[in-house]
C-alpha positions in Angstrom: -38.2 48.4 103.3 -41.7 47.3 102.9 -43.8 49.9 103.7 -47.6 50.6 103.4 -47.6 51.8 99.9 -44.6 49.3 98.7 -45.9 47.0 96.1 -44.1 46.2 93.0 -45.5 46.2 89.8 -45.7 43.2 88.3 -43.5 43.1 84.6 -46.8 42.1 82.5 -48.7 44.6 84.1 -45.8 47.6 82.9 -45.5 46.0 79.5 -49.7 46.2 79.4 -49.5 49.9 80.7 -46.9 50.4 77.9 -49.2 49.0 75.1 -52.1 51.0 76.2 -50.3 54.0 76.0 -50.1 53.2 72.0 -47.3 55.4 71.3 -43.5 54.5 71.0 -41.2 55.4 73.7 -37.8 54.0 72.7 -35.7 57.4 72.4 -38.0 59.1 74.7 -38.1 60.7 78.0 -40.4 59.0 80.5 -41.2 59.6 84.0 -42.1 57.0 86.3 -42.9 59.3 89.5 -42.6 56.4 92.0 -39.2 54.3 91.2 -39.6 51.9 94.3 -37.6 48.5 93.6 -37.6 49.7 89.8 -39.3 47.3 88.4 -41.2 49.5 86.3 -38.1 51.5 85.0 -36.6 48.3 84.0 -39.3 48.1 81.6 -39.2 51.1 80.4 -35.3 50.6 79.6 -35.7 47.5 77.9 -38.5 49.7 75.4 -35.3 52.2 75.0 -36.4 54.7 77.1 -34.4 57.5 79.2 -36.6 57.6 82.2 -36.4 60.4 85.2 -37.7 59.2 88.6 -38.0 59.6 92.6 -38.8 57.8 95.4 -39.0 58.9 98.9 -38.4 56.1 101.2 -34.8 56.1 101.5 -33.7 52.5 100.6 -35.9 52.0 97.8 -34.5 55.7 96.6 -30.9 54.1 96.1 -32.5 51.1 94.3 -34.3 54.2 92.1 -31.3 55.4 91.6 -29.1 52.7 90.4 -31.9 51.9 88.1 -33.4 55.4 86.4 -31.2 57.4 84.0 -32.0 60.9 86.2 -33.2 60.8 90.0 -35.4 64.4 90.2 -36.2 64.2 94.1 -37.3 62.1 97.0 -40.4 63.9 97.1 -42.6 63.7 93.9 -44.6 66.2 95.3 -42.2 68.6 94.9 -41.6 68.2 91.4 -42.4 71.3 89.6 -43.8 71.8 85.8 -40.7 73.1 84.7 -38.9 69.8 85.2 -40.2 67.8 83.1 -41.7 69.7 80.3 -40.0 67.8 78.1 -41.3 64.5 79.2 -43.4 62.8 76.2 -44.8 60.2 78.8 -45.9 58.8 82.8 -46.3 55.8 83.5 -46.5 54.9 87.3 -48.0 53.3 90.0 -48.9 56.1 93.0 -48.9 55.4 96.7 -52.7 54.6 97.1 -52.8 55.9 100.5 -52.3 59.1 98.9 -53.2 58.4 95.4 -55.9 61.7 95.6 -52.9 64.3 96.1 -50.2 62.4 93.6 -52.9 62.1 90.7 -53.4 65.4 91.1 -49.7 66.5 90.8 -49.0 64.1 87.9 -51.9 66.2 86.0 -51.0 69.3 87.5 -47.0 69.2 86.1 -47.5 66.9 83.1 -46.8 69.1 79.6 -49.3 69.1 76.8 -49.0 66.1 74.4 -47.5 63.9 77.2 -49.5 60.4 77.6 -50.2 59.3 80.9 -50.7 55.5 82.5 -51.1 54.9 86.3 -52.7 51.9 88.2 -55.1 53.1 90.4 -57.7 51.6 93.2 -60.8 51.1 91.7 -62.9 52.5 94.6 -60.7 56.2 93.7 -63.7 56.4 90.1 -66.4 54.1 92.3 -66.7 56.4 95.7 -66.9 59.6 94.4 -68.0 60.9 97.9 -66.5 64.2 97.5 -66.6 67.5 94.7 -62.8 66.6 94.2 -63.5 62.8 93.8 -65.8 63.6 91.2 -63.3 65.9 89.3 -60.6 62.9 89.6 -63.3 61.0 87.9 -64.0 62.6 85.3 -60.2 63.1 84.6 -59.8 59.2 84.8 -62.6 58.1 82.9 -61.9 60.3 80.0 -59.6 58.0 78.8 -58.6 54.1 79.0 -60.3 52.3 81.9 -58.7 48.5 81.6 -60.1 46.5 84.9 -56.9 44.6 85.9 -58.3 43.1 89.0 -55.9 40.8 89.9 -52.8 41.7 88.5 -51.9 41.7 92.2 -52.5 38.5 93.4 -49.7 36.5 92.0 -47.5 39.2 92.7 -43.9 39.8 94.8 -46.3 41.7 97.5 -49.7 40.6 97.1 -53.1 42.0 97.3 -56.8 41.5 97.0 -57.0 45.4 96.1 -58.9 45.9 93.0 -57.2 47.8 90.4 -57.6 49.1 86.7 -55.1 50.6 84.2 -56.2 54.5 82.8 -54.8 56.1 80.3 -55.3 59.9 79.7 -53.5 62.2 77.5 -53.2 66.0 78.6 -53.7 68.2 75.5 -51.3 70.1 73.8 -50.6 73.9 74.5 -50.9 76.4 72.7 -48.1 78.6 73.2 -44.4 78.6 73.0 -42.5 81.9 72.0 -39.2 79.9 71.6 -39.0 79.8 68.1 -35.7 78.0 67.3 -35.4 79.3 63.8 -34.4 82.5 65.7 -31.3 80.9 67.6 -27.4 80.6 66.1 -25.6 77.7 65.5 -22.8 79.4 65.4 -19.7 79.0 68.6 -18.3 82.4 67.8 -19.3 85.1 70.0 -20.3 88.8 68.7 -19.6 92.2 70.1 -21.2 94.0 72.7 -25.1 94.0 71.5 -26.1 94.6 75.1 -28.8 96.5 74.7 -27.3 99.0 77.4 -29.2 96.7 79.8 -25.6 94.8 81.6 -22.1 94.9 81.0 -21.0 92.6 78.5 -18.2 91.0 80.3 -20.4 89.6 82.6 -22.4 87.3 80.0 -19.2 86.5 78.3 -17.6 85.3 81.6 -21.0 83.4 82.7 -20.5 81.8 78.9 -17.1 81.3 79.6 -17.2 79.3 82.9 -20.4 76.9 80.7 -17.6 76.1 78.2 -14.8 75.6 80.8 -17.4 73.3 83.2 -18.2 71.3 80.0 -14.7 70.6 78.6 -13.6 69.6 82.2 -16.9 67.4 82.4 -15.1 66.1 79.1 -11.9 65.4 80.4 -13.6 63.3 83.7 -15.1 61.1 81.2 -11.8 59.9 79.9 -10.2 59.6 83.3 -13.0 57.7 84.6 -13.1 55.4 81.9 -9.2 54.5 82.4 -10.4 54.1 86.4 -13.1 52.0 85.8 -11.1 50.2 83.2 -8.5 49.1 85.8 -11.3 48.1 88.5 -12.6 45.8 85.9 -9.4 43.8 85.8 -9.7 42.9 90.0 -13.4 42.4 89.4 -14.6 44.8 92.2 -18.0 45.9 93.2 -17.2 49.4 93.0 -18.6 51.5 90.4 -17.4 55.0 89.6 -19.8 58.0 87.9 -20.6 61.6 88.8 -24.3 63.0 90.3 -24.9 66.5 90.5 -26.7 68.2 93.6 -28.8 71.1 93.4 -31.2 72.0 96.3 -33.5 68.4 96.5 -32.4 67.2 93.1 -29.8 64.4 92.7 -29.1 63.3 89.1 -26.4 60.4 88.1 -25.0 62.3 85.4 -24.1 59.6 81.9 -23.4 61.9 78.9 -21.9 65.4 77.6 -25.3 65.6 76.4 -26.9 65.3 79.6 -24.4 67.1 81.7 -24.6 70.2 79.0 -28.4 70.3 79.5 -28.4 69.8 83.7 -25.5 73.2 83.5 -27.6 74.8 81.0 -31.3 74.9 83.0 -29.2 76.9 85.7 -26.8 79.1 83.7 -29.9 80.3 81.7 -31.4 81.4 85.6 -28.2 82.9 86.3 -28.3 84.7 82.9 -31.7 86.2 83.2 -30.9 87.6 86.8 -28.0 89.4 85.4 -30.3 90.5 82.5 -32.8 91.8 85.1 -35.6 89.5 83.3 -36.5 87.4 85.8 -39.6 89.6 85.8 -40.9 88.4 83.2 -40.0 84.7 84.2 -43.6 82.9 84.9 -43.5 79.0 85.9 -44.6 79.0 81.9 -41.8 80.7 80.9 -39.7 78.1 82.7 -41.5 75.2 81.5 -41.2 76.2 77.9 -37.4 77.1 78.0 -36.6 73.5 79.8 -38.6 72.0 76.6 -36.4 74.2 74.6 -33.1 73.4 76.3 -34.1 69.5 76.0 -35.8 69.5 72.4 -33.3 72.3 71.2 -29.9 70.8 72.7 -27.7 71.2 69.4 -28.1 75.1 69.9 -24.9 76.3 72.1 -24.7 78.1 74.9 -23.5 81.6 73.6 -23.6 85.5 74.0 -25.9 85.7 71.1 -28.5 83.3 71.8 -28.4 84.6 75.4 -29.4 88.1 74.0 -31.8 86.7 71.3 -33.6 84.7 74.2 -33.9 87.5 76.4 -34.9 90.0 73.3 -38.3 86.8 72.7 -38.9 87.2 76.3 -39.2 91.3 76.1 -41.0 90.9 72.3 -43.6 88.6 74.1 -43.9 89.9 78.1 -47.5 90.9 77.0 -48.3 87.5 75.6 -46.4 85.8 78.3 -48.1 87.9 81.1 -51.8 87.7 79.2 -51.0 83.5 79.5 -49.9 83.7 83.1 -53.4 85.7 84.2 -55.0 83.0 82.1 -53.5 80.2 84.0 -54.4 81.6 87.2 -57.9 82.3 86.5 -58.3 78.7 85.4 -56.3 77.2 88.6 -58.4 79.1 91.0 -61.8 78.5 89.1 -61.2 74.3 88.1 -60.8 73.1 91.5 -62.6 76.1 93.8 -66.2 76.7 92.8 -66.5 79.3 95.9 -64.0 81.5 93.9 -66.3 81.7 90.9 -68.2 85.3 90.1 -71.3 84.2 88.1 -72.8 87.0 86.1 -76.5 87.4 85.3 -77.7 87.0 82.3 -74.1 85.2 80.9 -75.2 81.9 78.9 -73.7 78.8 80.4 -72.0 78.2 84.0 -68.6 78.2 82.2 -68.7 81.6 81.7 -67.6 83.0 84.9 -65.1 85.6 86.7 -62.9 85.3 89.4 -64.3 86.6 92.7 -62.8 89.7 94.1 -62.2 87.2 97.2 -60.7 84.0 96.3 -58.9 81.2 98.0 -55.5 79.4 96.7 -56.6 75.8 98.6 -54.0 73.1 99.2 -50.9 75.6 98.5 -48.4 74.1 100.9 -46.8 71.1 100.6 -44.2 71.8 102.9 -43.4 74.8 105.0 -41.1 76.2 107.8 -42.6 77.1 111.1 -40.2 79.8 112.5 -42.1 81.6 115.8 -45.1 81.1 114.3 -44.3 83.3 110.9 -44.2 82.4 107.2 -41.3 80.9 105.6 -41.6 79.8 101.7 -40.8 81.0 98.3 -44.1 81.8 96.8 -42.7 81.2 93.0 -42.4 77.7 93.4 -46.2 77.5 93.1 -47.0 80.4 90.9 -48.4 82.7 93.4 -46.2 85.2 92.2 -46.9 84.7 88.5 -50.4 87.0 89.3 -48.0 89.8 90.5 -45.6 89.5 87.7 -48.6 89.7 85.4 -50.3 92.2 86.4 -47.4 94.4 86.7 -46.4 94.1 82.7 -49.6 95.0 82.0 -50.4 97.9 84.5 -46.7 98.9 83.1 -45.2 98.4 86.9 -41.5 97.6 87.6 -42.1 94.0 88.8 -38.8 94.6 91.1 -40.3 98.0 92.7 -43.4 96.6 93.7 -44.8 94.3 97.0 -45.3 90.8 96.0 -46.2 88.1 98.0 -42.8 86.2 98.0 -40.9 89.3 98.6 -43.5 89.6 101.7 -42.7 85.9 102.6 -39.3 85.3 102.1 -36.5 85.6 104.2 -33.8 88.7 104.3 -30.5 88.4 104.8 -29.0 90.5 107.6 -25.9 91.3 109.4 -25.4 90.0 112.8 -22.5 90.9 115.0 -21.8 88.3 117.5 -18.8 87.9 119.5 -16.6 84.9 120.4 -14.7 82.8 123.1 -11.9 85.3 123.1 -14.0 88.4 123.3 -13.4 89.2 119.6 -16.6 90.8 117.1 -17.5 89.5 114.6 -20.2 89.4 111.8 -21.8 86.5 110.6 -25.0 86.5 107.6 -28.4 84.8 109.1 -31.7 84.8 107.9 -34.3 87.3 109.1 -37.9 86.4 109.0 -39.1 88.9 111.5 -41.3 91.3 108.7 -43.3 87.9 107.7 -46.6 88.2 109.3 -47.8 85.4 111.4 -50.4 83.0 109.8 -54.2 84.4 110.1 -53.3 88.0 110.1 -54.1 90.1 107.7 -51.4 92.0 105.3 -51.1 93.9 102.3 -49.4 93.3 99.0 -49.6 95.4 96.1 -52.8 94.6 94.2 -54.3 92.3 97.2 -55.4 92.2 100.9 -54.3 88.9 102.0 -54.8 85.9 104.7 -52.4 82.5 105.0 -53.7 80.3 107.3 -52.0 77.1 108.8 -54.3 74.1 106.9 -52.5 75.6 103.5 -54.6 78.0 102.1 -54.6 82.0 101.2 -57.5 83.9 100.9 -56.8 86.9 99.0 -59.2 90.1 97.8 -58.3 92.7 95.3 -58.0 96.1 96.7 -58.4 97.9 93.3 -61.9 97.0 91.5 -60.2 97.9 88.4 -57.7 95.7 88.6 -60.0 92.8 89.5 -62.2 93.8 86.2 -58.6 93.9 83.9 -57.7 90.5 85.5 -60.7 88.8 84.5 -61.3 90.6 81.1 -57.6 89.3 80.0 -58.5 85.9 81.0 -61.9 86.5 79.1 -60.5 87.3 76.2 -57.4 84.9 76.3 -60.0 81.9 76.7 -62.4 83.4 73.4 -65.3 84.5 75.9 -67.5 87.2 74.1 -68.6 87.9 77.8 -69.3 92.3 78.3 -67.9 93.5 81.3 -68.4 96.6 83.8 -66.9 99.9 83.1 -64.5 100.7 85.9 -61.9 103.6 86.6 -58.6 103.3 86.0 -56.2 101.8 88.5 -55.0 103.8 91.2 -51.7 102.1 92.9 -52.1 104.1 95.8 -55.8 102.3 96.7 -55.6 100.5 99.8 -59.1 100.9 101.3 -59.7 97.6 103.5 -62.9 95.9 102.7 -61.9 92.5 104.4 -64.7 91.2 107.1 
């Protein structure tokens, strides 16, 4: 059990991390990214707390387990923003072998307003040896820097490592379309408003199985409490409750309330692929309708709402898309100085462009190696969000145009095989044999593109225009007063190759 990065966290250190964070979590979500023995999440409890968690070594995950109130993952690294936008607080203690690549994630995924509290090495803010070191530095040291050298050294695993407590808060966003004033209260349905863009019935049945799933969920609650009732009287060691799988995630599900919000995350992606709106479905979009689904909960499930969400989304695919570019430009300029397009005569160096050749560094966290070729959804990380974005606002149909995870993602196909006894047979497999193999070069829609095996893709834009519209949205989104060159209009059918 005791592995390199296994050392439990004292109680008076958490309750000191807690008081530092000077805001009160009883009622609140918080994540502790790292659940180990759970001595942490204990703490967090006894403050009243409904705290979400992993861990990936595989005994110390079913001590997580029994411990947190939702289990996201194994792996915190593959946490994404959307789950746990509604989290009002992290409070953690990373793997310090690693601590460069979790810090990063924590900020990375945390929502605006959330409050953040980690024990880190003190050598992470002293060697700043490296351009990202210095970056994690200046994130640390923005905040609360508490020396706590040796909280460790009376400890259950001991250590002479020295270590401080920081506390940073992530500011808020500006932007959330999901105005809740707009959404019904009301349980009965209405009649087919449509919008000519699906078949009513189908909605009304996806509603349907919700409110079926949730009155069943209902009824389990009383049986198990009559089950665990009579296990009580022989005093066993066996404890009943339900946990919901879904891809990595396991959650031990407790309430109506929680169960209701677990469905609804998934329903509401069911809904919008029926709707044909995944299109306009950014990893922002996501983020702010979990925050919705968690800080709205009281709202139902229903036809209308479903319709008045999707209606916000159509209202606001120019905001949303304008937000996405936005987010981009400032993910590929923060972090990757080589991607920045300085501009004589502009004022200051943080007034910049994105290069018509830019690199997405550090983009895989895990991938699939089949004969040599790409396997990974690309929306997990927001590549995608730059084709959906552009496309709204070049007035493309998202679904009719080559993106880079429809490039990269498997096809089903059709296989006939035969068996034992000579009989055919078909049988579904997956197909990867259009991905191109990593260092070649291939074209999407707007860019010429690279993926190499270390994790990163160099792209360059094949239409100048496009390049110019990208970086005069995120110009104007961020309040630049920054004059850009005239350029033609875009041409879709542009596809000269300038790559060297």
């Amino acid at each position: 059990m005791f592995d390199v990065d296994f050392y439990p966290t004292p109680v008076g250190l958490v309750e000191k991390m807690v008081g530092l964070l000077d805001i009160d979590i009883s009622n609140q979500v918080v994540l502790e990214p790292h659940g180990g023995s759970g001595n942490i999440i204990n703490v967090l409890k006894s403050f009243g707390s409904h705290v979400l968690s992993c861990e990936k070594n595989e005994q110390l995950a079913e001590i997580t387990k029994s411990c947190c109130d939702e289990f996201l993952c194994n792996d915190f690294l593959q946490v994404k923003k959307e789950d746990i936008s509604h989290v009002k607080a992290i409070i953690g203690n990373p793997p310090f072998s690693t601590i460069e690549k979790h810090v990063n994630h924590i900020w990375e995924i945390a929502p605006g307003g959330c409050r953040i509290a980690l024990i880190i090495p003190n050598n992470l803010i002293k060697n700043t040896y490296s351009q990202d070191r210095v970056k994690l530095k200046e994130l640390l040291t923005s905040g609360i820097v508490e020396d706590v050298s040796n909280a460790f050294s009376n400890a259950e695993r001991k250590t002479d490592v020295e270590c401080s407590i920081v506390v940073v808060f992530k500011p808020l966003e500006d932007y959330n379309d999901f105005d809740s004033d707009l959404f019904s209260m009301d349980l009965d349905e209405i009649g087919n408003d449509g919008g000519g863009l699906m078949p009513h019935n189908e909605i009304t049945g996806l509603v349907s199985a919700y409110s079926y799933a949730v009155k069943q969920y209902i009824e389990y609650q009383e049986v198990e409490q009559k089950m665990s009732n009579a296990l009580k009287t022989h005093k066993t060691s066996i404890k009943l409750g339900m946990h919901i799988t879904n891809g990595n995630y396991e959650v031990q599900v407790n309430s109506v309330e929680q169960f209701k919000r677990i469905l609804q995350k998934d329903f509401w992606e069911i809904a919008f692929n029926k709707l044909n709106m995944e299109k306009y479905i950014t990893n922002g979009v996501r983020s702010d309708l979990n925050a919705f689904i968690n800080q709205q909960k009281n709202y139902p499930f229903t036809v209308r709402n479903i319709f008045t969400m999707c209606n916000v989304l159509y209202q606001t695919k120019g905001q949303i898309a304008n937000k996405a570019i936005a987010e981009v430009f400032d993910n590929l300029t923060m972090h990757t100085h080589e991607n920045r397009y300085n501009v004589e005569g502009w004022k200051t160096n943080d007034e910049f462009m994105v290069n018509k050749k830019f690199i997405y560094e550090r983009y895989f966290s895990d991938w699939d190696l089949r004969n040599g070729t790409i396997s990974f959804l690309a929306h997990e990380k927001g590549i995608d969000d730059i084709f959906k974005a552009i496309a709204v606002v070049l007035n493309l149909d998202y679904n009719k145009i080559l993106s880079f995870n429809k490039l990269c993602s498997a096809r089903i196909v059709k296989v006939k095989l035969v068996d034992r006894n000579g009989r055919e047979y078909e049988r579904e497999e997956r197909d990867y044999s259009h991905v191109p193999y990593f260092g070649d070069k291939f074209e999407t829609e707007f860019f010429w593109c690279r993926v190499y095996k270390k994790g990163t893709i160099h792209f360059e834009f094949k239409d100048e225009a496009v390049w110019v519209l990208f970086n005069r949205i995120a110009i104007e989104y961020k309040g630049w007063k920054v004059t850009l060159p005239n350029t033609t209009k875009h041409n879709s059918k542009k596809t000269k190759n300038t790559w060297k």
